[in-house]
C-alpha positions as CSV (number, residue, x, y, z in Angstrom):
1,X,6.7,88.7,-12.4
2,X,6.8,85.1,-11.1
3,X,4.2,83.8,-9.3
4,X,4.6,83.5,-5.6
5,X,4.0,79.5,-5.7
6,X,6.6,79.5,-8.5
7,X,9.2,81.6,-6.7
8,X,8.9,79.5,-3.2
9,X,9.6,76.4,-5.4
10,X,12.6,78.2,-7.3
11,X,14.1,79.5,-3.2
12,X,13.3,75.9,-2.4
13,X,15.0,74.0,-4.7
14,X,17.9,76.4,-4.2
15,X,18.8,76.0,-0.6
16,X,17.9,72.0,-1.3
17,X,20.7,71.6,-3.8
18,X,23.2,73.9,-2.7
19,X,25.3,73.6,0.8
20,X,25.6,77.2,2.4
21,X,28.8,77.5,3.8
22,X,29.9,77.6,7.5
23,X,32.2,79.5,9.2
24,X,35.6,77.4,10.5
25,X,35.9,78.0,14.6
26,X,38.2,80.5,15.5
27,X,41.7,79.6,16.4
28,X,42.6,79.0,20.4
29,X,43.2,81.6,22.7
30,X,46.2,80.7,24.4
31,X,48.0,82.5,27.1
32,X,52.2,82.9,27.9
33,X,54.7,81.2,29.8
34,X,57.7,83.3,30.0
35,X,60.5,81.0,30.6
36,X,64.3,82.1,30.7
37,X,67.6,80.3,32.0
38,X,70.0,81.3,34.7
39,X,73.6,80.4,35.1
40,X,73.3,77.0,37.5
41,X,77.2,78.3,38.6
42,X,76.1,81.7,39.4
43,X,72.9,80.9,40.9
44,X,73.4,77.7,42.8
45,X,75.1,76.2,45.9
46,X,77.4,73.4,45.7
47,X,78.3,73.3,49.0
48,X,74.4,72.9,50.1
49,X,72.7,70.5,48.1
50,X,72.7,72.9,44.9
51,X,69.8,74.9,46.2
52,X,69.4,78.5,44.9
53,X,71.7,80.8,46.7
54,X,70.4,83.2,49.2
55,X,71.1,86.1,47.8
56,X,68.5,84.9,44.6
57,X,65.9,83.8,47.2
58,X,66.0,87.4,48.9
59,X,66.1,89.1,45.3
60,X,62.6,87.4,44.7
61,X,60.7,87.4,47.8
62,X,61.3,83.6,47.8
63,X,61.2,81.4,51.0
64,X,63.6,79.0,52.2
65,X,61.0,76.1,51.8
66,X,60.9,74.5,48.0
67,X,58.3,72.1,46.4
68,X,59.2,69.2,44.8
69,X,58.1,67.7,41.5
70,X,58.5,64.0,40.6
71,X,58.4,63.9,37.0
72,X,58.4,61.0,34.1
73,X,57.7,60.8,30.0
74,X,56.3,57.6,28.3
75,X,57.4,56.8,25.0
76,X,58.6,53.9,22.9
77,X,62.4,53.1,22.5
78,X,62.3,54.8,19.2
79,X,60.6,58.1,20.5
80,X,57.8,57.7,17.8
81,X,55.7,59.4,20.5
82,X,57.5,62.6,20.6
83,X,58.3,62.5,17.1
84,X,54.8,62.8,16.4
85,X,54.8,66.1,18.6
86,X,53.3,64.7,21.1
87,X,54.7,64.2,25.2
88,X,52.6,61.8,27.9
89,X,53.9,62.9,31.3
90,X,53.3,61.6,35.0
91,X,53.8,64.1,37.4
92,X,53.8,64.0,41.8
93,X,54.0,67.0,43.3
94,X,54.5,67.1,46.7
95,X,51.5,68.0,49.2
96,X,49.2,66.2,46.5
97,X,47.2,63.4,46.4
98,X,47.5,61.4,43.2
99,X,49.4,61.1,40.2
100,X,48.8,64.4,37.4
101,X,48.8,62.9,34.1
102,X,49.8,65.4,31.0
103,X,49.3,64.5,27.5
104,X,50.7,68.0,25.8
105,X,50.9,68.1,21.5
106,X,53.8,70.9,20.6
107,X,53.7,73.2,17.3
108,X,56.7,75.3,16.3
109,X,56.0,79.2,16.1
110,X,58.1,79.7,13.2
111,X,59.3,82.9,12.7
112,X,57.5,84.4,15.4
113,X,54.5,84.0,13.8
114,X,52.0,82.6,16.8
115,X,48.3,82.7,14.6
116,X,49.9,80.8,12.3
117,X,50.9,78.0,15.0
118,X,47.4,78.5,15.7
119,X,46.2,77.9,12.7
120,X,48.2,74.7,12.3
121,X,46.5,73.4,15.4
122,X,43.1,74.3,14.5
123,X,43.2,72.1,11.2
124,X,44.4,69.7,13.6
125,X,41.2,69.6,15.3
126,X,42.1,71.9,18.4
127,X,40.5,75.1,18.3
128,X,38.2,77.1,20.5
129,X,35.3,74.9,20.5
130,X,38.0,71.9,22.5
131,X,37.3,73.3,25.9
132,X,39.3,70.6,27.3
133,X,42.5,71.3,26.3
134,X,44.4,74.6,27.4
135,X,46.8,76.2,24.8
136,X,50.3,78.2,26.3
137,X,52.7,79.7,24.2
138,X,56.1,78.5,25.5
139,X,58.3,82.0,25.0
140,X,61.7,81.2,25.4
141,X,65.2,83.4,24.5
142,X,64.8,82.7,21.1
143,X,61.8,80.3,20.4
144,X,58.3,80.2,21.5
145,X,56.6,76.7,21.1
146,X,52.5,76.4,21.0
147,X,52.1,73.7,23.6
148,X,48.3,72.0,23.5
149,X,47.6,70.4,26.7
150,X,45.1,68.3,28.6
151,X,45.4,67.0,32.0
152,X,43.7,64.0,34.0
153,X,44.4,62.8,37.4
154,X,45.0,59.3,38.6
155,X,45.7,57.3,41.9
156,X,47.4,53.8,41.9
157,X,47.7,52.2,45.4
158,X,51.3,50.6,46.5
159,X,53.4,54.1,46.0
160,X,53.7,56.7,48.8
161,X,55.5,60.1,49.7
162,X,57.1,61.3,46.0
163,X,57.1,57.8,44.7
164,X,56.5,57.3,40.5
165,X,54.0,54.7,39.4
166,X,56.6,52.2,37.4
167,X,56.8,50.9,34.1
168,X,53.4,48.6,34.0
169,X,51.6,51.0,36.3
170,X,52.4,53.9,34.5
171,X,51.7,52.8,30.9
172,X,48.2,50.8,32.7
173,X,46.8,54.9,33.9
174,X,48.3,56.6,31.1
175,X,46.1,54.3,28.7
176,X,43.1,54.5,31.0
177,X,43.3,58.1,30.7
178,X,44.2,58.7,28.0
179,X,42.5,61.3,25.4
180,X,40.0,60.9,22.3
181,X,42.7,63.3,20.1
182,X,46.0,61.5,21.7
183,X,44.7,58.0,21.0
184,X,43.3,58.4,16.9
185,X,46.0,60.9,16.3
186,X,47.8,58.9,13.3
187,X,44.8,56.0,13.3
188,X,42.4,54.4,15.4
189,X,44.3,53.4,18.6
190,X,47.7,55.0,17.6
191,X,48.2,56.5,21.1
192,X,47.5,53.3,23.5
193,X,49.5,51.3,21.0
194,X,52.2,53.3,21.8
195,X,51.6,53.2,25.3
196,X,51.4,49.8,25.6
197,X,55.1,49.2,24.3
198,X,56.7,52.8,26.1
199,X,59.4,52.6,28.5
200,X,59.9,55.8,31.2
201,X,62.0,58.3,30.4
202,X,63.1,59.9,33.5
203,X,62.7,60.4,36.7
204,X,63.8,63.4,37.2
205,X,63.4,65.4,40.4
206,X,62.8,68.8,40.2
207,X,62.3,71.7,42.8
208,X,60.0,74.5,42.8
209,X,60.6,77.9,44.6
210,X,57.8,81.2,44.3
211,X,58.0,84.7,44.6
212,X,57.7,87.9,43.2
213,X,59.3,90.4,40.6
214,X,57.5,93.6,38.9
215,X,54.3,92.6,40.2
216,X,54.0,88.9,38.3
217,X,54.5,85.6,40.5
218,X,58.2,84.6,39.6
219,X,59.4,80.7,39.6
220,X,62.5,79.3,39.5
221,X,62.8,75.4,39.1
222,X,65.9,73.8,39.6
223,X,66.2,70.3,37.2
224,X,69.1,68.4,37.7
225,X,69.2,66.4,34.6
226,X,71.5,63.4,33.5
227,X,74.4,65.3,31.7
228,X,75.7,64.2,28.3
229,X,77.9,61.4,29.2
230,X,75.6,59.7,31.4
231,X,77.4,60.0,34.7
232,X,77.0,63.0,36.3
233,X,74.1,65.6,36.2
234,X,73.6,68.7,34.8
235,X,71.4,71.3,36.8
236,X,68.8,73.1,34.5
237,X,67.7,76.4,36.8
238,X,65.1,78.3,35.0
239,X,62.7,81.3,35.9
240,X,59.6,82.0,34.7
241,X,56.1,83.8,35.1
242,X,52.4,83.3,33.1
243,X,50.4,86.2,32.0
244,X,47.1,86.3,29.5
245,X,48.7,89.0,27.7
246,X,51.0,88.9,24.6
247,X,52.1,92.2,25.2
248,X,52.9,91.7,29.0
249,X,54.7,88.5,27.7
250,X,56.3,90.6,25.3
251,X,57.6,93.3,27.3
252,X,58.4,91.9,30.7
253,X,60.3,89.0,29.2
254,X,63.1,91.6,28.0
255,X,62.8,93.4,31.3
256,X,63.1,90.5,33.0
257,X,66.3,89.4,30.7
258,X,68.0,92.7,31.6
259,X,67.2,92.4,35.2
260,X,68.9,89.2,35.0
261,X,71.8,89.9,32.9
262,X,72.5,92.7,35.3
263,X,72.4,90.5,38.0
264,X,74.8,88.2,36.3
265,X,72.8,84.9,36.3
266,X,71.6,85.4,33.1
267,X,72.0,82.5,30.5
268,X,71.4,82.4,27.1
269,X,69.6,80.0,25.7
270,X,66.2,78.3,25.3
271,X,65.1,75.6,27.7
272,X,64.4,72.7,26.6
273,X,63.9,70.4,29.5
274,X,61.4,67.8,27.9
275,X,64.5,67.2,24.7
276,X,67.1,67.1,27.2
277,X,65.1,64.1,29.1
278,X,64.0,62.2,26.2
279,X,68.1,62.7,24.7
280,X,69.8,61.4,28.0
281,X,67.0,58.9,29.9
């Protein structure tokens, strides 16, 4: 046997020399954004502003009485912004005070696979120890998208009612706000570099209507979004619910595509508001 002096010094020089490893944080626990499309024909009417029929409004529990959402992306004239994955947003919703500032990062879920998206973002430096980012999964007809997101509010005096900061105002609070992860993404100052040489992308003035359907809060938001040619506008109507529950999202996202195809305002597709704004704006 070893002396006890002789085996301290052996357990010593052990844990001196050799690094025990450490377990990697877990990957973020996101929760689900059901989002599905509905025919803008069948669900819309032209003849009053092309707000949601009444017939839809009864259907979900909805009142007359909409909210509106002022909404505008930041990026450079060659999109290098959203190229890298990533979308800055100013957002005024009406009855708030302030400006709502989004600066989201987007992974693919290929193949259905959601971990792996996950896992992707984790090695990126977002995982369950970044408390001050929320994670969604985006589940669409026939994509989900993991969407990383952190928010900051903002005032600016000089804008009233719905108004959007402009051009200088919105690039000078973007930058002031703007994230640790967002601003060294690619190097040191990546993010405020491309802030300070963005143009808007947008406005775009969409409206909000709540209600009800199997028990989950139900909202339909009608976008009306420049079409492709540039001179008219092409209205985006899409319904949606949130749950914390991958099976809920699961299940009640085919229920709620039956209910709707039954109806006949279902359309399929996958919204993809955010593309559509950064294509034609």
């Amino acid at each position: 046997m070893y002396p006890l002096t002789s085996t301290l010094s052996l357990l010593t020089l052990l844990l001196t020399t050799h690094v025990l490893p450490t377990s990697a944080a877990p990957n973020m626990v996101p929760d689900y954004e059901v989002k599905l499309l509905l025919n803008a024909t069948a669900v819309l009417d032209p003849t009053n502003s092309y707000k949601l029929k009444p017939t839809v409004l009864s259907t979900f529990s909805m009142p007359t009485s909409v909210t509106k959402m002022n909404v505008q992306f930041l990026d450079t004239t060659t999109k290098q912004i959203y190229t890298a994955g990533w979308s800055p947003r100013v957002r005024k919703t009406e009855g708030e005070s302030g400006f709502e500032l989004t600066y989201k990062k987007r992974y693919p879920v290929v193949g259905g696979d959601i971990n792996a998206a996950l896992t992707t973002a984790n090695g990126e430096g977002f995982d369950l120890t970044e408390t001050n980012y929320d994670a969604q999964i985006e589940w669409g007809y026939s994509q989900k998208t993991l969407s990383i997101s952190r928010k900051k509010s903002a005032t600016k005096s000089g804008y009233s009612g719905m108004d959007l900061t402009d051009q200088a105002d919105s690039i000078d609070i973007l930058v002031d706000k703007a994230p640790g992860k967002f601003v060294d993404w690619l190097y040191n100052g990546w993010g405020t570099d491309m802030l300070d040489v963005s143009r808007i992308y947008g406005p775009v003035l969409a409206k909000r209507s709540v209600g009800t359907w199997s028990g989950l809060e139900v909202y339909i938001e009608v976008w009306p979004i420049k079409d492709v040619s540039g001179t008219g506008i092409e209205y985006i109507v899409e319904a949606s619910f949130k749950t914390g529950s991958v099976t809920t999202a699961g299940t009640k996202s085919g229920d709620l595509q039956t209910f709707l195809t039954g109806k006949g305002w279902f359309l399929a597709g996958d919204s993809l508001k955010t593309g559509l704004i950064m294509e034609r704006y």
